[in-house]
C-alpha positions as CSV (number, residue, x, y, z in Angstrom):
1,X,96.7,248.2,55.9
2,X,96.4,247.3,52.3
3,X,93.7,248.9,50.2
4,X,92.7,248.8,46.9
5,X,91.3,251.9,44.8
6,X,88.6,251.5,43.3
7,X,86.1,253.6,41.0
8,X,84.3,255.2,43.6
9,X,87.9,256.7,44.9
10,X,88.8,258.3,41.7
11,X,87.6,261.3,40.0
12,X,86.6,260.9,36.6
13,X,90.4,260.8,34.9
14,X,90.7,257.9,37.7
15,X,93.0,260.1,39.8
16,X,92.2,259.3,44.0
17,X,89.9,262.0,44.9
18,X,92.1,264.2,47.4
19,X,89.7,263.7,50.4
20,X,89.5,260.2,49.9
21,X,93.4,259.7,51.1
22,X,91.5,260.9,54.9
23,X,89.0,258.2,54.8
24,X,92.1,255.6,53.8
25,X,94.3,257.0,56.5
26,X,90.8,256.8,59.2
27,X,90.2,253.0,58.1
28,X,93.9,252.4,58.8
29,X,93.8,254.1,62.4
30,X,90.1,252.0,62.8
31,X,91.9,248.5,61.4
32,X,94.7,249.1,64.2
33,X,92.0,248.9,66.6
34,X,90.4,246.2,65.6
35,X,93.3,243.9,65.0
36,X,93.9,244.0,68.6
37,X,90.4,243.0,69.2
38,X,89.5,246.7,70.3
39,X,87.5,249.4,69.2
40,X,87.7,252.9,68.6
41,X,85.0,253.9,70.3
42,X,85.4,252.9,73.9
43,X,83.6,252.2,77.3
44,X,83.6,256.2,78.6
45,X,84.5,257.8,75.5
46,X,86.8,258.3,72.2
47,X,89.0,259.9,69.7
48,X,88.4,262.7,67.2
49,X,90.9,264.7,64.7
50,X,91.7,267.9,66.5
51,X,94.7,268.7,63.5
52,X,96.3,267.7,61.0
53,X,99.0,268.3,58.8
54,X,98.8,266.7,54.9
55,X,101.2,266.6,52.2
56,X,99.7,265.4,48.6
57,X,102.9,263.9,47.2
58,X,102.2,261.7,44.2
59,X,98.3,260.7,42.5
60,X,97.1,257.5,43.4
61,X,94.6,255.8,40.2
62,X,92.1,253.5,39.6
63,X,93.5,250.1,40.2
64,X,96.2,250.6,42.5
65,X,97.2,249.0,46.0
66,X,98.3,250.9,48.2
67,X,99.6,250.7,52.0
68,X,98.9,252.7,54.8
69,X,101.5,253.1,57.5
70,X,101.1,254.2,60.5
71,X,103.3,255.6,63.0
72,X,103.1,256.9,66.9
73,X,104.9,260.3,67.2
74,X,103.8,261.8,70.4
75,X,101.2,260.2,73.3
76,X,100.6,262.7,75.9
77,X,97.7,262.4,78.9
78,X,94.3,263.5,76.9
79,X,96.0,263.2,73.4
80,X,98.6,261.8,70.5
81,X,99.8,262.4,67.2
82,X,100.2,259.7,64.5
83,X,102.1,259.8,61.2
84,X,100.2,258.2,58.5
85,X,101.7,257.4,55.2
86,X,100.2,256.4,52.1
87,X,102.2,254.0,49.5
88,X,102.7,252.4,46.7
89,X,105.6,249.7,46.8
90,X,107.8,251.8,48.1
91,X,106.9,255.1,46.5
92,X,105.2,257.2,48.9
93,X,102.4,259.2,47.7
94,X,100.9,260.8,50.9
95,X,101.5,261.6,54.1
96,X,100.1,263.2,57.2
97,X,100.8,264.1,61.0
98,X,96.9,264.1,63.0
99,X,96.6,265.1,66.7
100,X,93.6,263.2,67.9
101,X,92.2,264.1,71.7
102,X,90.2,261.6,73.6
103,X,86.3,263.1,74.3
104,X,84.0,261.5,77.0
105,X,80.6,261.2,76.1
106,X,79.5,264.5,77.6
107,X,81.9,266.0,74.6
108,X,85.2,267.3,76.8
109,X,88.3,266.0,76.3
110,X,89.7,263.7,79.4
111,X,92.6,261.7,79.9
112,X,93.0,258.4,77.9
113,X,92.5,255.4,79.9
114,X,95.6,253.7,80.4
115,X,94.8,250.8,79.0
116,X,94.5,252.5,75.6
117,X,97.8,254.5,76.5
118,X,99.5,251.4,76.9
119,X,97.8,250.1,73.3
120,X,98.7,253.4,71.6
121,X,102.6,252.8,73.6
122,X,102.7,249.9,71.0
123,X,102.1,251.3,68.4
């Protein structure tokens, strides 16, 4: 997913605010979703972070485009972990590992529908 940075990302030297490479990694992880004509949130339930793991590797500013990649590393039966990078051409300036667990509605983590497992497989 391409984005570009705008003010509102930036602290006031125009550096990405740290927090805001989460919400550009979660619009990414959203965006895969949806170009499959799926959501994130689904019939019985969805996904929340349970961990994650980031590495601050070069600033980001005001103006820039930058790509988020996203990789599968691990799906398991009520759970996965994603690698999500964050570049610019090919200079990466963030990356991440996130476990995310499927809830139900009632708030307990179940097993992901297999239809979503084999959409996450794809990934």
């Amino acid at each position: 997913m391409t984005i570009r940075v705008y003010y509102e990302d930036t602290d006031v030297g125009g550096v990405v605010y740290h927090s805001n490479y989460l919400n550009f990694c979660e619009r990414a992880r959203s965006q895969l979703f949806f170009d499959a004509g799926r959501s994130p949130i689904l019939e019985k339930g969805h996904f929340v972070a349970k961990h994650l793991d980031a590495d601050y590797i070069k600033s980001a500013k005001f103006g820039d485009v930058v790509e988020v990649k996203t990789t599968l590393v691990e799906l398991k039966n009520a759970s996965f972990t994603l690698l999500q990078q964050v570049f610019r051409g090919e200079e990466e300036l963030f990356k991440m590992t996130i476990v995310l667990v499927y809830l139900n509605f009632e708030g307990s983590m179940s097993k992901i529908p297999n239809s979503e497992k084999e959409f996450l497989s794809s990934l």
